[in-house]
C-alpha positions in Angstrom: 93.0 86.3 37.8 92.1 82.9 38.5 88.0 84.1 37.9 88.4 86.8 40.4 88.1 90.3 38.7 90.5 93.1 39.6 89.4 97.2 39.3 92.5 99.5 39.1 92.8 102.8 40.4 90.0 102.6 42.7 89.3 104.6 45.4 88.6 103.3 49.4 87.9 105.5 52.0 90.4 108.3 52.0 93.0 106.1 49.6 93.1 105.1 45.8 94.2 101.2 45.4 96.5 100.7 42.9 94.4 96.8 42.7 91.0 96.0 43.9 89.3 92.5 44.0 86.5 93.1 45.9 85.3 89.7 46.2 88.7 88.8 47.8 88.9 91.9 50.1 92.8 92.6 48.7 94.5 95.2 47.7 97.7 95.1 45.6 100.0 98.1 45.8 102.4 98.2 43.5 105.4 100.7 45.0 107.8 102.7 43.1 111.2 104.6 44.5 108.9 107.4 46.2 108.2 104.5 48.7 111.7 104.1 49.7 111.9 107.3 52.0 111.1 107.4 56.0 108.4 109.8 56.1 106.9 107.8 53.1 107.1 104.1 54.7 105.1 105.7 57.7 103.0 106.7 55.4 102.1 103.7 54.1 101.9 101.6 57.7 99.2 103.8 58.2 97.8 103.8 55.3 97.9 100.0 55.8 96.8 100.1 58.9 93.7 101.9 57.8 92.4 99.6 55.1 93.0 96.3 57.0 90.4 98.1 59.3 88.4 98.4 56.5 88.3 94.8 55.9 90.8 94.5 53.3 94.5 92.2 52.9 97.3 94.3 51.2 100.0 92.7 49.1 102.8 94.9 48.0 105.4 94.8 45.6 108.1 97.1 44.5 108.0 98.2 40.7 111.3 96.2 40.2 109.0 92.7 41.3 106.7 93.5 38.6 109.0 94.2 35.8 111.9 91.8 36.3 109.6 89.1 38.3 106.8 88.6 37.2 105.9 85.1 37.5 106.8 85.1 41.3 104.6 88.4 41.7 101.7 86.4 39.7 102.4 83.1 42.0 101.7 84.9 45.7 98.8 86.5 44.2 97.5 82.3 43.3 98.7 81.4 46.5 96.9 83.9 48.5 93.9 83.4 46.4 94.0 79.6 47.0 94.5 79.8 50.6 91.2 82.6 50.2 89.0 79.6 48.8 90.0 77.2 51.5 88.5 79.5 54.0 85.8 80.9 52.2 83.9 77.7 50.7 81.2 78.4 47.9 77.6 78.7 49.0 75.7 75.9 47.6 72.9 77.6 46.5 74.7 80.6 44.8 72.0 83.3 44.2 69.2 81.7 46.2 68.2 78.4 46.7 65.5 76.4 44.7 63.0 76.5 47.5 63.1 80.2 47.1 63.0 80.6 43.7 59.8 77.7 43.4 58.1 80.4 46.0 57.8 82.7 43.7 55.9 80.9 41.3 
């Protein structure tokens, strides 16, 4: 999406991520009726918890998001990825710079 690659299934520490961009640092979990439930919801705040400590964002949504709203689901993924490049500016000499590489020579 928007250049960045996604991995599904992927797995982080003791967790498998439903979505995995790591050159964002998110996560998207995608959340069907299991994750209604008490026990469950704690489950997840700490599973949260735990990969936010790892470095990572999480964005959830709830299968019903996916299938019946799609275009909103696929707009606050743009938008956090937009707000992602505002803070996180390309280097301008991607993969070394030309100093470096005329070193070598």
């Amino acid at each position: 999406m928007m250049g960045f690659p996604f991995l599904r299934q992927r797995p982080i520490g003791n967790y498998i991520a439903d979505f995995l961009s790591k050159d964002l640092d998110l996560i998207i979990e995608v959340d069907g009726l299991s994750h209604n439930g008490e026990v469950q919801l704690a489950k997840d705040k700490i599973r949260e918890n735990d990969l936010e400590c790892m470095g990572f964002n999480i964005i959830r949504f709830n299968d019903s998001e996916v299938i019946d709203d799609i275009e909103n689901v696929r707009r606050t993924i743009e938008t956090y990825i937009i707000k992602w490049k505002l803070n996180h500016p390309p280097t301008p000499f991607k993969g070394g710079s030309k100093i470096a590489k005329e070193s070598k020579v």
